[in-house]
N, C-alpha and C positions, 0 to 999 in steps of 0.2 A: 175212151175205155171206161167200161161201168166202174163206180165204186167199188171195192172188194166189201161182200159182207158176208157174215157168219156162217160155215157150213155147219153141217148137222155130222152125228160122229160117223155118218155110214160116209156119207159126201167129203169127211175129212180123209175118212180111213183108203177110199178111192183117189184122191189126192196124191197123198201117201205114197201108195204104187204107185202110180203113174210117175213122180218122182224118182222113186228109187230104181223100178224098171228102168229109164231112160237113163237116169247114171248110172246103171249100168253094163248098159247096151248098147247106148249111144242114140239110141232111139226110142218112140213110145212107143206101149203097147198096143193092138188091135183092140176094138169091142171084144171081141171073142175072146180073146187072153184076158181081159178083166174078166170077163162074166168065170171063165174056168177057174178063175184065181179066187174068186171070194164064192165059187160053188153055186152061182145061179144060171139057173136051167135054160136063162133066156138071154141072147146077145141084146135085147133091147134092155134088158133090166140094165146092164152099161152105158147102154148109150143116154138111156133118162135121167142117171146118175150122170154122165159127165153132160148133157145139157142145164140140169141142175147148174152143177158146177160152174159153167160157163156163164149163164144170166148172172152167176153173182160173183162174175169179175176174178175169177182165179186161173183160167182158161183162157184157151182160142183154139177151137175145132174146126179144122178145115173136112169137111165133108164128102171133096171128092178123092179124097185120100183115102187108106185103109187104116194109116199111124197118123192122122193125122190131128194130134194134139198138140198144143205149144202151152206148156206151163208159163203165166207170166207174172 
């Protein structure tokens, strides 16, 4: 597992949700449901945001899934 290192406030603020969504759903959210949720036009603007995320060790995105985030 990579180092965990510093996200940036957009990459925390996406964090964030993905957290609170799953505890409160019991599951994560889609690319899609993030991008509608912080109001960006494009489901890759999520997806580059939680790849972000994952190279710096706060993640695990399973790809052939559609929820497939694991906060770790």
């Amino acid at each position: 597992m990579p180092k965990k290192t510093e996200l940036t406030a957009v990459q925390a603020k996406v964090l964030d949700y993905v957290k609170t969504f799953q505890a409160k759903r019991g599951f994560p959210p889609t690319r899609v449901e993030i991008s509608t949720y912080f109001k960006w036009k494009s489901k890759n603007a999520s997806q580059e945001a939680l790849r972000a995320i994952e190279r710096k060790g706060w993640i695990k995105m399973w790809p052939e899934t559609p929820r497939g985030i694991s906060v770790l």
